[in-house]
Structure formats: C-alpha cells, structure tokens
C-alpha positions as CSV (number, residue, x, y, z in Angstrom):
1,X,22.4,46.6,24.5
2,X,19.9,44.2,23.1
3,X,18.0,42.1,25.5
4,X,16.0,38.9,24.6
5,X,14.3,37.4,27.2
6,X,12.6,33.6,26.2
7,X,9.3,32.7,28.2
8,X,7.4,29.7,27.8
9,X,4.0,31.8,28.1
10,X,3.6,35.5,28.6
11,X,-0.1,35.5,29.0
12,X,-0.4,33.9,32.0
13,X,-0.4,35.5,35.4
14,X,2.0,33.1,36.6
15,X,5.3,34.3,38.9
16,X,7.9,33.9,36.8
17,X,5.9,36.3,34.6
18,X,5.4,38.9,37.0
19,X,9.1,39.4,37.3
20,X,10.3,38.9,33.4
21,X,7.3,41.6,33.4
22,X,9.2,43.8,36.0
23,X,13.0,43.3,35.1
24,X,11.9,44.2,31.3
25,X,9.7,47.0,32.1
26,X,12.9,48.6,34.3
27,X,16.0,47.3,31.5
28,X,14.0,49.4,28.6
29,X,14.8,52.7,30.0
30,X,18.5,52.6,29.0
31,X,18.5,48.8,26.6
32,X,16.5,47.2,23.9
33,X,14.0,44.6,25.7
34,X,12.3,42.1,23.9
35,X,10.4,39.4,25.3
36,X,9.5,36.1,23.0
37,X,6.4,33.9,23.8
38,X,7.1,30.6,23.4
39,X,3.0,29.6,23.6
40,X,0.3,31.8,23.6
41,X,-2.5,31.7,25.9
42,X,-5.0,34.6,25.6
43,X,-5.1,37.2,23.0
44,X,-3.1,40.3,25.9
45,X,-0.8,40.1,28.2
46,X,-2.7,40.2,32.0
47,X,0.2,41.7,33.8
48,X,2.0,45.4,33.3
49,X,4.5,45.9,30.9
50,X,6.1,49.2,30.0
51,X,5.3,49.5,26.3
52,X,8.8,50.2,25.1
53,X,9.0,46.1,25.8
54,X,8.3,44.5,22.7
55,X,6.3,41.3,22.8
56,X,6.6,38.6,20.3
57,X,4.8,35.3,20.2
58,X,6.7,32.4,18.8
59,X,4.5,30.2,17.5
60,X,0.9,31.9,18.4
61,X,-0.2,28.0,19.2
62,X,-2.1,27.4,23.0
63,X,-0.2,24.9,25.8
64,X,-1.8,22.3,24.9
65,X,0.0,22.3,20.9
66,X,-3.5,22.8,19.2
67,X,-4.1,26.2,16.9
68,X,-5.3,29.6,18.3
69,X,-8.8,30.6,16.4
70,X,-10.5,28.4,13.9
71,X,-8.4,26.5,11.2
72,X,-7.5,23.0,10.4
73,X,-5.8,20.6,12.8
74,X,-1.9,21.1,13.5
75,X,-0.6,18.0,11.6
76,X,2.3,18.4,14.0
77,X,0.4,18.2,17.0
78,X,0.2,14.4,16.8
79,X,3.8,14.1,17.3
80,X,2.9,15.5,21.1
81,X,1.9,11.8,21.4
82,X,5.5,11.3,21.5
83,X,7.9,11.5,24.8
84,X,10.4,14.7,23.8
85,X,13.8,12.7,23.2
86,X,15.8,15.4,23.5
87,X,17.5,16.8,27.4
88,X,14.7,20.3,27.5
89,X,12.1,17.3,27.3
90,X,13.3,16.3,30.8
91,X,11.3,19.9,32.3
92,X,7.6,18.9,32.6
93,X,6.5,21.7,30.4
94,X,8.4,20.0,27.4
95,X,7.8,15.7,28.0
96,X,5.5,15.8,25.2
97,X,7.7,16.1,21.5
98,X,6.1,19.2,19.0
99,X,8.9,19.2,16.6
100,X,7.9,22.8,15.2
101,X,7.8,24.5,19.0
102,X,11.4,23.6,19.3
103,X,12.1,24.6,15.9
104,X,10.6,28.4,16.7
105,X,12.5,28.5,19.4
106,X,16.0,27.4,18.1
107,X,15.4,29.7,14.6
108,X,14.8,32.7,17.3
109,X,18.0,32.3,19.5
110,X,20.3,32.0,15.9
111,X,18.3,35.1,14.3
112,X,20.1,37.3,17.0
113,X,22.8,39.1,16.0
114,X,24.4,40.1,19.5
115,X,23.4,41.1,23.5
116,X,22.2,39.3,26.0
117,X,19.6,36.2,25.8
118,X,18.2,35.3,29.2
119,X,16.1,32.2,29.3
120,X,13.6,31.4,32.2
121,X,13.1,27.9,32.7
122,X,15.1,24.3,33.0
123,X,14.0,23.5,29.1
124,X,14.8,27.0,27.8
125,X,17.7,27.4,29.5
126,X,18.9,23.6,28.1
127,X,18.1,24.7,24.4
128,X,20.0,27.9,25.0
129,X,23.4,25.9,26.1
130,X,22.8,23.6,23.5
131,X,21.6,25.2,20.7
132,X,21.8,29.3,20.7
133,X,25.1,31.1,19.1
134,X,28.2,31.3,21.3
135,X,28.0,35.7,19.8
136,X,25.0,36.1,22.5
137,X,26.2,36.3,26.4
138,X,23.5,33.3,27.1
139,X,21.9,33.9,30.9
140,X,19.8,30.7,32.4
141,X,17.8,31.9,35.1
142,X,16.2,29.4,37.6
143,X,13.0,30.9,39.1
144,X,12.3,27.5,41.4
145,X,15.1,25.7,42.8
146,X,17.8,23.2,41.7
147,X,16.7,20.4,44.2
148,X,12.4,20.1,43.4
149,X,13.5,19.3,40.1
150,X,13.4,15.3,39.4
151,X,16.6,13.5,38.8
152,X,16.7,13.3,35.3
153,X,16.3,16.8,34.9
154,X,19.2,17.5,37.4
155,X,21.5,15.2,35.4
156,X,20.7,17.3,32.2
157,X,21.5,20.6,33.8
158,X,24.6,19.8,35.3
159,X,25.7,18.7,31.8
160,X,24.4,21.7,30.1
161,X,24.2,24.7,31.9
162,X,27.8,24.6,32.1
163,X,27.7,25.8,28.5
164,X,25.7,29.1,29.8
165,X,27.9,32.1,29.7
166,X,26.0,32.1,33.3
167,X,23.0,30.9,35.7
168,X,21.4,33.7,38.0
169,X,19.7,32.3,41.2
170,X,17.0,33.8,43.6
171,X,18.3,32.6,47.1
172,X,21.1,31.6,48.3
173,X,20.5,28.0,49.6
174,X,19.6,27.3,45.6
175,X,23.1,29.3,45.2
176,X,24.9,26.6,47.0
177,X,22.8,23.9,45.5
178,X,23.9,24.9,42.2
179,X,28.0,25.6,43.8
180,X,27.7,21.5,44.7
181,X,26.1,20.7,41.7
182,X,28.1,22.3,39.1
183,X,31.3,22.8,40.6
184,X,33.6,25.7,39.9
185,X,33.3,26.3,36.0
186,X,30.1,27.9,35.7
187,X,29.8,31.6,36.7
188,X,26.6,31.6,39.5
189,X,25.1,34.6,40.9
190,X,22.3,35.2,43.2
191,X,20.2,37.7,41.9
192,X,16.6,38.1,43.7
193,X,13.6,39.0,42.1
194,X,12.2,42.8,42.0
195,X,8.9,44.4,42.8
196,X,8.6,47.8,41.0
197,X,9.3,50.8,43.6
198,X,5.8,51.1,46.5
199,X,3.7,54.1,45.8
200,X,2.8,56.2,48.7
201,X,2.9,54.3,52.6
202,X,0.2,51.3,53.5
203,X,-3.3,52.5,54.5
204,X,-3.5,52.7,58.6
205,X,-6.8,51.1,58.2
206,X,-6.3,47.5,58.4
207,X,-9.0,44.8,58.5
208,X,-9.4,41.8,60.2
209,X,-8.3,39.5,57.0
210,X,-5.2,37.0,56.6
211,X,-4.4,37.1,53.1
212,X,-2.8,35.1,50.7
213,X,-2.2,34.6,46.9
214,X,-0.8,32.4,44.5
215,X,-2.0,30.1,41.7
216,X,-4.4,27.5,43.0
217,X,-2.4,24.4,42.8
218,X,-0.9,22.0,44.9
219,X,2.5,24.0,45.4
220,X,1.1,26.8,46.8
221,X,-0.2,24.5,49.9
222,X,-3.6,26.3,49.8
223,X,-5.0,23.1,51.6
224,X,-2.7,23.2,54.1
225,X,-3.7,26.9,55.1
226,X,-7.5,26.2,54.8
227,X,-6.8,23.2,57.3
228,X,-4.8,26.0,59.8
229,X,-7.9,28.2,59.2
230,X,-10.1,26.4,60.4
231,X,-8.5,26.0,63.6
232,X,-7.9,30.1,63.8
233,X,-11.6,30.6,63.4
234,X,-12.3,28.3,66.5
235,X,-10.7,30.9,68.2
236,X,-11.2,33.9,66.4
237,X,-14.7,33.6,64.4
238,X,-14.5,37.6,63.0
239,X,-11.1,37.3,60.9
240,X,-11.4,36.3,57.3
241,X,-9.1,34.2,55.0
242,X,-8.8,35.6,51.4
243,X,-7.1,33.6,48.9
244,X,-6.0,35.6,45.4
245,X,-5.8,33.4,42.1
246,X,-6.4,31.0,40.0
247,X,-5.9,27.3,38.9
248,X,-7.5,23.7,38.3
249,X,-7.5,23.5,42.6
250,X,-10.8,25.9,42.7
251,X,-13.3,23.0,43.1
252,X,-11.0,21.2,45.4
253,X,-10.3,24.2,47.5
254,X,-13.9,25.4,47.7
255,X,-15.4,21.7,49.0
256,X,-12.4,21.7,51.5
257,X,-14.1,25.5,52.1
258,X,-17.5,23.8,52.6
259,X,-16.9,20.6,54.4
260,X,-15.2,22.4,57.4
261,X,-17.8,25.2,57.9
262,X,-16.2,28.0,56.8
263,X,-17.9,29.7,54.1
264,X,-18.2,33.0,54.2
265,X,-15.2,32.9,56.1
266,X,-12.5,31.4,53.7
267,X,-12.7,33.4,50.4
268,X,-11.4,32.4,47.0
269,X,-11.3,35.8,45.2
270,X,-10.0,35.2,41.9
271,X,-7.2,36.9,40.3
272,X,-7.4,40.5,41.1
273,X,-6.1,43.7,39.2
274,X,-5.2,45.6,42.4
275,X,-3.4,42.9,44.4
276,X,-1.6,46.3,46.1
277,X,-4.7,47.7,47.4
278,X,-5.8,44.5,49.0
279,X,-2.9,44.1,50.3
280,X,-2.8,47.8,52.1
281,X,-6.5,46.5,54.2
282,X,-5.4,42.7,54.9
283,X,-3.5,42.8,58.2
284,X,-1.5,39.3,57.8
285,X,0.2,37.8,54.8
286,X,-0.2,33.5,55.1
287,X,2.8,31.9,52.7
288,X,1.8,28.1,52.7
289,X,3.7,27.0,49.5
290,X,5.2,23.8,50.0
291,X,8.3,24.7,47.5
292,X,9.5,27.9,45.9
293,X,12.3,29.6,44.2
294,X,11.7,33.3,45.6
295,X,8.1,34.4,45.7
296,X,7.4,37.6,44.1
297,X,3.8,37.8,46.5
298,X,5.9,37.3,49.6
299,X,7.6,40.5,48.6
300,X,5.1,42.7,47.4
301,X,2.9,41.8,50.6
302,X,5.8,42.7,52.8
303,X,6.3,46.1,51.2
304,X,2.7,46.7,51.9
305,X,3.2,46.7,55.7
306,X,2.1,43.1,55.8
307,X,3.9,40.7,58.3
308,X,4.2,37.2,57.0
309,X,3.5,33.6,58.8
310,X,5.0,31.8,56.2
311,X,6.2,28.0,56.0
312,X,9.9,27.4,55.6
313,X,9.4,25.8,52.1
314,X,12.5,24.9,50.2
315,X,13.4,27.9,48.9
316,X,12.9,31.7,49.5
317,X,10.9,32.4,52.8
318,X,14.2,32.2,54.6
319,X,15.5,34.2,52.4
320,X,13.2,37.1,53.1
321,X,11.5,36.6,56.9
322,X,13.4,36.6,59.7
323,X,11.6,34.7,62.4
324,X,10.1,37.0,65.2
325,X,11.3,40.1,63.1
326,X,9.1,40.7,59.9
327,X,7.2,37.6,60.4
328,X,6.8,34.1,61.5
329,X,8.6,31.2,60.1
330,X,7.2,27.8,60.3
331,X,8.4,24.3,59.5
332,X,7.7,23.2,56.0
333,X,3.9,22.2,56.2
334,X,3.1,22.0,59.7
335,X,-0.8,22.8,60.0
336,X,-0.5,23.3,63.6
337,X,2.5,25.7,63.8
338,X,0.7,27.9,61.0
339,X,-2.8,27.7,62.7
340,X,-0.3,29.3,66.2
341,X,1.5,31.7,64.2
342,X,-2.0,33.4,62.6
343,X,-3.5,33.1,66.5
344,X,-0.3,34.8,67.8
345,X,-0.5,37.7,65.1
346,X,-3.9,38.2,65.3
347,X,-4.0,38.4,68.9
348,X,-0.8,40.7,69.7
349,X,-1.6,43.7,67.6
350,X,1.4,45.8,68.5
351,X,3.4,42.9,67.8
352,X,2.0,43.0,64.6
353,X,2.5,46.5,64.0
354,X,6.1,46.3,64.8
355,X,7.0,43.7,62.4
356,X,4.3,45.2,59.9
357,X,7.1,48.4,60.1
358,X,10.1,46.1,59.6
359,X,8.4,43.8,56.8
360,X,7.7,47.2,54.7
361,X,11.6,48.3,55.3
362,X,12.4,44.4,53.8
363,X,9.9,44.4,50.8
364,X,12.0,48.2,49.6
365,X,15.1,46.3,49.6
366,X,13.8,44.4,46.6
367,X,12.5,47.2,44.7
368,X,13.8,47.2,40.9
369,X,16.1,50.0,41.3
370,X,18.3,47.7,43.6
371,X,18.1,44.7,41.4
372,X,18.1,45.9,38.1
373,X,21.8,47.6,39.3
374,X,22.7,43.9,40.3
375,X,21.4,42.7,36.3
376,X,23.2,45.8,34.7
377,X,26.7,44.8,36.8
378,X,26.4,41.2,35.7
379,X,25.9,42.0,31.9
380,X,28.7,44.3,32.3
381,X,31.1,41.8,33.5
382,X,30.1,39.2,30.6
383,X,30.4,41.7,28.2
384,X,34.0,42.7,29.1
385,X,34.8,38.5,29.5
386,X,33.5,38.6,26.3
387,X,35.5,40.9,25.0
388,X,38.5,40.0,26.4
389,X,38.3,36.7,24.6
C-alpha cells in the first residue's frame, strides 16, 4: 500500500516530527512510505529515518516564505502580507496567504493515484477534506488537542474534517472532545504515538539530575519548572535540573537561570543526539508543559526507567502517569505542587525505584510494534469501507 504522509516541516526537531519519523520508519517494512515537506528548514533531516522512507520537499522555500540559497526575491512572498482567506489559514502556521505553498500542496494530494494520505496538522488536514481526491483513504491526525485550538479554527474543523475518510487522536479526553464536537458521522480513533522498541535495560547508575526536554517555548512551561527549581534546591543544593532543546525562550530562560541563583545548577543543554543515554543517568523526568496532545518525551523518558512529576496539562500526562504509580501528577501549573513532587522523589529513593520499574513497563506499551498494529488495523478497515462502496 502506498502511504503519503504531509508535514509542514521535516527538518525540524519538533514532536510531531519525531513520531511521523517513527510511524514511517516502522510502515516501510511491509508499505511504500513517503513523507512530503511542506517547508524546508535545513539542508537534512535532524531526526532518524529508516532510509526506505522517501523524503520529498514541496516547495524547498524556509518558514518564513523567502528562498533557500542565493537567488532573487520570491515575487509571491509579498502576498504573505495578506491574512490567508481560505479555512487552513485559521491554523497559526498558515494566517499569512503564499498562494504557491498552497498550490504545492494541493498539486501533491491530486498527483496520487491511490493509498492512504495522512495529514498532520489542523491546516493540512483542512486542505486534505477539502481539496485532496475522494480515490485516497484521507487520514487527519491531531497531534495537540481539539480544545487549545482558538474558536475559529474549531468552527472550520467541525465543518471539514467530516469530509476525512477519518481523524486519529492521541488520548482519549481529545477522543471525546472530538465525539462532542463532531457528532456521530466521522470515524474517530485514538491512536497513541510510538517510541521505537528500548534497546537493552536503563543504566543502574543514576545521578542526582531532574531532567526535562522539549522545545523552549512557552508551551512547554520551562518557566514554571525553573520557578519549582529553585525551591528544590533550597532544600536539596546537590541535584541538578537539565533542560534538552531548543527555541526563541533561551535568553528568557537563561536570565530566569541567573536572576534566581541557580547557575550551574539549572542547565539548558541544547538539543542532544542521544536523548536515550541521558535519559538512562537522570533519575527524574519533570513534564511542565502547560498543554499537549501526547508527548513523545514523556514516553521515551518513561521507558528509560524514569519516573515522571509531571503537570496534568490538557492533554496526555493523564493519559500515561498514574498518580503515585509511575509518577506524580500535578495540577496544571502549580509551581508549588511541582517544587513537592521533585522533593518527595528525590528524597524517597526506593519510592523512586519502584515507580522507576513501573514507568519502564508503561513506556514498552507504546513501543511501535504495538501501535503500528493499531495504524495497519485502521487502514485495513478503510480500505474494505472503501471497497465496499
């Protein structure tokens, strides 16, 4: 079967890359996996991809509309000055009108012949129900969650994405989100993300380090977790806080850093290429996000042996921790509650340890072998719809 998968750039390191990345790089072994670019960032992909994936880019232009490399001035850039008029131009990543980006992507979607087209985000999945050929089984997936979106973009998927062939959902309070919001005509499954299968058991020598990741933006609630630090240090001055990642936060996140004392301490590492081994010496996993859809760190952490203090952000954590079992959960952004679920952690090792155990035997439950099985049984069943019609 052919598979198209749509992302809006896949040379970032971003989550919803990470698990394109991984669902492609396990579909190949028995389908044809392509993945189009709509932008293109950087001249490789950062992340892993099995090279049986093909990677197209789409239009070869940067986020920001203007040309890759030297050259003249896109003459269609300056129609960017423009609000997009059309329902995609409702997802942030779209407000801005470039004529030729949708054109690309529309011109992709009719050149395929037959399979499956997944799409990964509110404006791609809009262009697919509106514009792609009814031959393709057309799949919207939602890789945040149906309530952080703003009102006007709600309105515009409940008219469109009943035109999908169907939406696949990470959790299941976004499932019932979507059940309310659509009603009963639109086929809705919950399909979690996947981490590729753990090599090997987590290394028995922990270190005294809380760690996080995530892209350094105000989502991810890095603030928030510095603020908690800095009460956990009172207490206990020889643990660390290392932060993995990247994004336009950095400067605010490092005077934060500096203002409370605490450098040295609180460490913004930068992405890192072996995310896995740093996550087999840290001895806590801190998830401060202030909304998700299912976070792919969460689970990789977890299957390293890592117990999680995470925040009960709207949506995923609840999905994955149970409280006092493989971790702590905390209410949505309380500073205080995350600063006594660290102390408590750090504190009780064997406490730790336990739900370090029970974390790891969560994390394999995610592994790609279990989820792609979930993918293969849904494009089974809108094949033989499909058929059948």
């Amino acid at each position: 079967m052919n598979i198209r998968y749509l992302l809006h750039n896949a040379y970032g390191v971003g989550g919803t890359i990470r698990t394109v990345f991984n669902q492609a790089s396990a579909l190949c072994e028995h389908h044809d996996v392509e993945i189009a670019s709509v932008y293109r960032s950087g001249d490789a992909v950062q992340l892993p991809l099995d090279p049986r994936v093909r990677l197209v880019s789409l239009t070869g232009i940067n986020e920001n509309g203007t040309r890759r490399g030297p050259g003249p001035r896109r003459v269609w850039r300056k129609a960017r000055m423009f609000r997009n008029p059309f329902p995609h131009g409702r997802d942030f990543r779209y407000r801005r009108w470039d004529p030729m980006v949708d054109l690309a992507v529309v011109r992709y979607m009719r050149r395929q012949r037959d399979g499956v087209l997944i799409t990964t985000r509110p404006s791609l999945n809009l262009l697919s129900a509106w514009a792609a050929p009814r031959r393709l089984i057309r799949i919207g997936q939602d890789h945040m969650n149906f309530d952080s979106y703003p009102l006007p973009l709600r309105r515009e998927i409940v008219k469109g994405y009943p035109r999908l062939d169907a939406v696949a959902v990470l959790t299941r309070a976004d499932l019932r989100s979507y059940r309310e919001a659509l009603g009963g005509g639109t086929r809705l499954v919950r399909i979690p993300n996947g981490i590729p299968v753990r090599a090997g058991v987590p290394s028995p020598s922990r270190t005294p380090v809380v760690a996080a990741a995530g892209r350094l933006n105000r989502q991810k609630g890095f603030d928030l977790l510095i603020e908690a630090f800095a009460r956990v240090h009172v207490a206990h001055p020889d643990w660390e806080l290392h932060i993995f990642g990247a994004g336009k936060w950095r400067e605010k996140l490092t005077a934060m850093i500096g203002e409370r004392g605490l450098g040295g301490v609180v460490r913004l590492r930068g992405l890192s290429r072996d995310l896995d081994g740093e996550f087999a010496t840290a001895s806590i996993f801190a998830l401060s996000s202030r909304k998700e859809g299912l976070p792919m760190v969460l689970l990789e952490a977890m299957s390293a042996g890592l117990p999680a203090v995470a925040f009960d952000c709207p949506t995923g954590p609840a999905d994955v921790v149970e409280d006092g079992v493989n971790g702590l959960l905390i209410p949505a952004e309380d500073v205080d509650g995350m600063a006594a679920g660290l102390v408590r952690l750090i504190e009780n090792g064997s406490e730790r340890a336990r739900m370090g155990l029970a974390a790891q035997a969560t994390g394999a439950r995610y592994e790609m072998p279990a989820v792609v099985a979930q993918w293969e049984e849904l494009f089974g069943s809108l094949r033989d719809e499909a058929v059948r019609a």
